[in-house]
N, C-alpha and C positions, 0 to 999 in steps of 0.2 A: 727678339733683339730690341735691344732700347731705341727708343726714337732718336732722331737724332735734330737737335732745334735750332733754327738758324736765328743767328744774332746780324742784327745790325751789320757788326764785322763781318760776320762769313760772308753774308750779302754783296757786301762790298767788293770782298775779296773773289767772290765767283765773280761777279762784276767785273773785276778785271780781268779773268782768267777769259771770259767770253772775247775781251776787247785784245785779246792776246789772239786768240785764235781766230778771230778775220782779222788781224793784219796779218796773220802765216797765211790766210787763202788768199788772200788780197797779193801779196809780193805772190803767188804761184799762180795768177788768174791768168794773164794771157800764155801761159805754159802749157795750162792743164784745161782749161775750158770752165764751160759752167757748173756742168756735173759732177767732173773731178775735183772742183774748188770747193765745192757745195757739199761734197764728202768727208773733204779734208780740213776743212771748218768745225764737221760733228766730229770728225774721230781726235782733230786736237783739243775739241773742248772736253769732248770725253774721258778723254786719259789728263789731262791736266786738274778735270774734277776730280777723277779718282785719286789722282797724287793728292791733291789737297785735301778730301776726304781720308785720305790714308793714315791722318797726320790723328783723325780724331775717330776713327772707327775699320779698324783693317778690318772687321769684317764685310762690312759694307762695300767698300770700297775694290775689295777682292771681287764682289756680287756684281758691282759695276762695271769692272774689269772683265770678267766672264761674258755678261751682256751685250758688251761695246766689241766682242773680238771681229765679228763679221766687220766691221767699220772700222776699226783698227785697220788691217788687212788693206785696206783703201788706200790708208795714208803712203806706200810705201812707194807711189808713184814720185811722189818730192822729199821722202823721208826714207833712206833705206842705203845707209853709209859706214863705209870702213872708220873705224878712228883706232889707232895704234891694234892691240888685237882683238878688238871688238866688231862685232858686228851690230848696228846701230839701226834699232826699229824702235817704234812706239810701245810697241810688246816688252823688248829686249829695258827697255829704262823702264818702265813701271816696274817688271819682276825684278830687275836689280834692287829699284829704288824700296821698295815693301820687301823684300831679303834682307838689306842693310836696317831697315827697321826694325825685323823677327828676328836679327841675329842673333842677341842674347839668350831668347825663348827656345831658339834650333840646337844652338850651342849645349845651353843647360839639357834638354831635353836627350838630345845623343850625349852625352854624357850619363844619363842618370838609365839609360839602359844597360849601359855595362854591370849595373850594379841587379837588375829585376831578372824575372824569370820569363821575360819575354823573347825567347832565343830567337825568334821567328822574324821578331823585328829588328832586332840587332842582326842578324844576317842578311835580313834586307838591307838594311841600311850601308853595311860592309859591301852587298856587291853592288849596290850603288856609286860609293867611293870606287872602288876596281874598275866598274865600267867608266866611271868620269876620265882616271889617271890613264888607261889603257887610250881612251878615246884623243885627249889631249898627247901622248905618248904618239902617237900614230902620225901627228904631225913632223915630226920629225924626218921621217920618209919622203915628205913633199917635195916639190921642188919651190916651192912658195913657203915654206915655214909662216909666217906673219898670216896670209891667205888663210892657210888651214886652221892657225890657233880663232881666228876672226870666225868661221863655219864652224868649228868646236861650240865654239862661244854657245851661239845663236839655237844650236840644235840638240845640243848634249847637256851644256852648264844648266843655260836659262832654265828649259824646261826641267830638270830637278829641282833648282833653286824655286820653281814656282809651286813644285809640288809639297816641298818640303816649310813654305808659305800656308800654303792650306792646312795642311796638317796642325800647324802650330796652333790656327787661329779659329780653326772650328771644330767642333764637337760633334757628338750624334744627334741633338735635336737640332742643330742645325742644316745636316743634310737635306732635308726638303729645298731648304730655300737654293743649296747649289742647285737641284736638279731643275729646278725653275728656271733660276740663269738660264740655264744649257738649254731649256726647250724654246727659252723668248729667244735667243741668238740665232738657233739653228730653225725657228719657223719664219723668222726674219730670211733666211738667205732660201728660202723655199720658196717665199711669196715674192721674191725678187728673181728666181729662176724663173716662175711662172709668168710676171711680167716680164723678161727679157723673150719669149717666147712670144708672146701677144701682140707685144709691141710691135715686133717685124714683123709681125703676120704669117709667123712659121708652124709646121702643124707640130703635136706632141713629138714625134718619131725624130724631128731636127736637132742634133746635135749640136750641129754650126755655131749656134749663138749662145751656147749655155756654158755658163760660168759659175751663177750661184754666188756671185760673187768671188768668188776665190781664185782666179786667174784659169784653175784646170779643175773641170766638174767631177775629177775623179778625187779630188779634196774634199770637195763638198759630200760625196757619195761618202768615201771613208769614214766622216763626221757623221752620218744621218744614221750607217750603220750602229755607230759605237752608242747612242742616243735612244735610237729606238727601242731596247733593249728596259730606258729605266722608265720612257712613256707605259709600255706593256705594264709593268713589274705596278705603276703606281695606276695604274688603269684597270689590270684583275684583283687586285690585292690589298687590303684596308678597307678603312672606314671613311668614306667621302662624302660630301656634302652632292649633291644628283649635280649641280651647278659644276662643281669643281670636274666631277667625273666625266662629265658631257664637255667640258676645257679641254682634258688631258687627252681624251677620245677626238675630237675635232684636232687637235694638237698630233697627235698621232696619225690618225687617216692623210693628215695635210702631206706629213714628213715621207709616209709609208708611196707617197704619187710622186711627191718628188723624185724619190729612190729610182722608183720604175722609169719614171722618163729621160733618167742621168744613162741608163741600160749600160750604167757599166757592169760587167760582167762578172768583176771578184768582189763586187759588194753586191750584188745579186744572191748571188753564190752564198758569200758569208753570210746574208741575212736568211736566208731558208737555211742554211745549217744552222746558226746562232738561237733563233727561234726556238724553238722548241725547248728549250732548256727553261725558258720563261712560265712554262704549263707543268715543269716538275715539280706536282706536290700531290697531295693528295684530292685536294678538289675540285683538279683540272685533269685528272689521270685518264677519264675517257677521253678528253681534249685532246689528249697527249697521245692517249691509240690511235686516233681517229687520225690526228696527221703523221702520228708513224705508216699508218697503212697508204695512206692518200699517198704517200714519201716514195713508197713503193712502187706502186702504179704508175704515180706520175715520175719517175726519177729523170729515166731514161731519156722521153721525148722532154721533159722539163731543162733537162741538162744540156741538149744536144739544141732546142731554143736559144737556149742563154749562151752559149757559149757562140754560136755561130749568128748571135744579136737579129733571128728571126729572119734567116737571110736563107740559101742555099749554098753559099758562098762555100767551096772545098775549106777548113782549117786551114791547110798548109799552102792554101793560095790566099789566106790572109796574111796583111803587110804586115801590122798591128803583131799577129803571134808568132810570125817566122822573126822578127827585130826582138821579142822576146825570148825566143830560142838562141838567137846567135847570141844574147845578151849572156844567158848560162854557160856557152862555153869559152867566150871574150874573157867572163868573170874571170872562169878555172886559170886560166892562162896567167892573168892578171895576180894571182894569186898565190902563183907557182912560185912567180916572182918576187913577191912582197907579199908573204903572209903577214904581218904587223900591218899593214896597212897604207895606202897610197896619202891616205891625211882627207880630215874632210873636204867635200867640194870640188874632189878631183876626179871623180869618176868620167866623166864627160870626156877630159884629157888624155887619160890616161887608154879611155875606151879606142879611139882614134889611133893612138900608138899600137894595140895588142888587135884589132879587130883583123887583119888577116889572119895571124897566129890563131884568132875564135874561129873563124872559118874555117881553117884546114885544120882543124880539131875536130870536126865536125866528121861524122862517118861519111867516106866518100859514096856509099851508094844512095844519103840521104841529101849531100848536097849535092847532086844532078839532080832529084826530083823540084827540090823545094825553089818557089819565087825567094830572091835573095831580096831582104827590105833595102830602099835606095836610099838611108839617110842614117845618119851616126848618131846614137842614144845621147841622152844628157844624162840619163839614167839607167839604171839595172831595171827596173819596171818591179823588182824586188828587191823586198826593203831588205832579208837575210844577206842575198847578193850584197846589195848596195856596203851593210856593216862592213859585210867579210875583205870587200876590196880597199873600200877607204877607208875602217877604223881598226880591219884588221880580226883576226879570227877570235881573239881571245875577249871580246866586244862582244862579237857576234856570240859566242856560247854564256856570257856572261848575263847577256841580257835575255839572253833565254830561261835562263835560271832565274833570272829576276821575274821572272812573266810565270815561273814554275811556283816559285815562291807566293805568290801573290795568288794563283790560284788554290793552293794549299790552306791558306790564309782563308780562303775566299769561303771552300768549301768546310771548314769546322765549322761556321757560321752560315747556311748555307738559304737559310731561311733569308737572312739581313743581304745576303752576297750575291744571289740567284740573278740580278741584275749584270751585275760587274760580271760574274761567269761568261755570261753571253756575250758582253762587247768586248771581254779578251778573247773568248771564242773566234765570235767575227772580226776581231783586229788580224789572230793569227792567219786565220784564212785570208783576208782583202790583203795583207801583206805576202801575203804566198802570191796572189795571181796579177797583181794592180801593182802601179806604179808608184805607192807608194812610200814618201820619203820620212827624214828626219826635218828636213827642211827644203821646200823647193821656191827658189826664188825671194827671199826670206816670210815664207808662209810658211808658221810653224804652228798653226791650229790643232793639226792630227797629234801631232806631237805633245801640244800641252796638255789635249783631250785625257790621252792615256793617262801621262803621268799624274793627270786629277784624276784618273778612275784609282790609278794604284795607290794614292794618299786616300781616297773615300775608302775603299775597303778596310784601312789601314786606322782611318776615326769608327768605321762601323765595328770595326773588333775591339776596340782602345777600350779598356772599363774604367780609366781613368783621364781627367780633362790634362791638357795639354803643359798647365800648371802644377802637376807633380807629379812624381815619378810614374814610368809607367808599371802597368801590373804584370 
């Protein structure tokens, strides 16, 4: 990519951009304190350089955007507000603001595939639209209407509109530089798990303080998952400089301790299933025996570790898995009744209302055994559940088809795609057993992760630049 050269003007103008963002920490300092002022100072200057960078290089400026999300995610302790049906983050206005930019580019561009022979992308594209309208549809059912289109907004719109950004504005020689973003972001929120640990004086094993930045480390986990997958892929595979290689190896080993010390369970899980998919080829095939067999051996006691987090603890006198169970059958109930959908952001609500009705659904010889959890979810703890109740069934299979498609995609090219395979791999699985959402709390990181993985596959198959028709 072309340099980009700063003039006098620009100078200036970042100049003011900085003296803008300590007066925002400045009016939030005796609110927020030292350190959350001190954050909210980098993440306004951040995103305020990137808008201004947006003006003269979206690609860059996208790169910055990526970089800055761990810090983003900061701001939302004084920035993170309703305005008519909007849900209003740092995130939420940069990807509007570069959407109404690419608009033209997006526009032409889904237009001129009705006319190619790229069926695969024009149906992508179609059940994208379906899932958006179904999703926004779903509101309707709320008892909030305004509430629900505002959590549509932030968890459904944005992150398309951010994917379908990328796509316009990058190419295949460009992908390296995304995957870089992604590994300077997510080694950032690793080396700040690892100081939040240090700091207090807590051993690995302490859960209590870890965040990662991201409010719930099982966000952070989600993300490390979906990541590791393209460290691997650029760390067995090409031509490196020894320098570069020993980056992306240190990069990886850092991310892969993170994982382990977050011990959550369905990105555990995901990442030993996901793996192995990274050693399909021909010059890693004993690699690939080797931890098939190992797979074997160790399944069982590996399984029965990870799931019971190296404890003795019975399952079913865990809180954690019986509040996920009642979670399944609350859903069903939930469902019975509003198959369309409760509207985003309501699950929490709605759970409180049906959670006896989940209980006495429950088979009665298995609720005398089980500890009942003593506290009312905010969430399905699954993201299928989670669609199915608040955006409504016809979401939930849409997007699955979107996740089929994109696999399909993935694998004609399988050599370019081997990457993306594994972190839908391990998304489907961490969204089976983990908590996660579209949006929690407005942290919509997981979320935009994906839909940049489904745009990357999407420039890796592309045999034409984004400025004319595709092929």
């Amino acid at each position: 990519m072309r340099a980009f050269n700063l003039t006098k003007v620009h100078i200036i103008n970042l100049f003011i951009l900085i003296v803008f963002s300590s007066v925002i920490s400045l009016l939030n300092f005796s609110r927020l304190g030292v350190k959350d002022s001190a954050m909210l100072f980098m993440a306004t200057a951040l995103i305020t350089v990137a808008i201004y960078l947006a003006y003269k290089d979206k690609k860059k400026s996208l790169l910055l955007f990526i970089v800055s999300l761990p810090i983003l995610v900061t701001a939302r302790k004084a920035f993170y507000f309703d305005f008519l049906v909007f849900k209003i983050t740092y995130e939420t206005i940069y990807i509007t603001f570069v959407f109404i930019l690419s608009f033209r580019d997006i526009l032409e561009w889904c237009k001129s595939l009705y006319s190619s022979q790229n069926k695969r992308t024009l149906n992508f594209i179609i059940y994208v639209a379906i899932f958006g309208i179904f999703a926004i549809n779903s509101s309707i059912y709320s008892l909030d209407i305004i509430r629900s289109l505002g959590y549509t907004f932030i968890s459904v719109i944005v992150p398309i509109m951010f994917m379908l950004c990328v796509i316009i504005n990058f190419k295949k020689e460009d992908i390296n530089s995304i995957y870089y973003a992604l590994f300077i972001q997510i080694s950032f929120s690793s080396l700040y798990g690892f100081y939040q640990i240090f700091s207090n004086g807590k051993s690995l094993s302490d859960r209590s303080v870890l965040t990662f930045g991201y409010h719930n480390v099982n966000i952070f986990a989600g993300l490390v998952i979906l990541l590791i997958p393209f460290m691997m892929e650029m760390f067995f595979y090409g031509k490196r400089r020894i320098f570069e290689r020993v980056l992306i190896g240190g990069t990886l080993l850092l991310n892969t301790a993170a994982l382990y010390i977050t011990f959550t369970r369905g990105a555990l899980l995901a990442f030993l299933i996901s793996v192995p998919v990274i050693f399909i080829s021909k010059r890693y095939k004993w690699m690939l025996y080797g931890i098939g067999a190992i797979g074997i051996v160790a399944a069982k006691p590996g399984f029965s570790y990870i799931v019971h987090r190296g404890t003795s603890t019975s399952l079913f006198s865990n809180e954690s898995t019986i509040a996920r169970i009642q979670s399944f059958f609350t859903s069903g109930k939930i469902f019975e009744s509003l198959p369309f959908g409760v509207g985003a952001g309501n699950f929490a609500e709605f759970y409180k209302a049906f959670s006896i009705k989940g209980y006495l659904g429950m088979p009665e010889g298995f609720r005398t055994e089980i500890l009942v959890a003593s506290y009312n979810l905010e969430a399905a703890h699954n993201l299928w559940l989670q669609i199915i109740v608040e955006l409504g069934i016809v979401c939930a299979v849409v997007f699955l088809v979107i996740i089929i498609n994109r696999l399909k995609m993935s694998i004609k090219s399988f050599s370019s795609n081997r990457p993306a395979i594994s972190a839908i791999l391990a998304y489907l699985v961490f969204s089976l057993l983990t908590g996660v959402e579209f949006e929690h709390k407005g942290v919509i990181t997981i979320t935009l992760v994906i839909w940049l993985i489904f745009g990357i596959i999407e420039i890796n198959n592309g045999e034409c630049s984004y400025d004319k028709k595709p092929c």
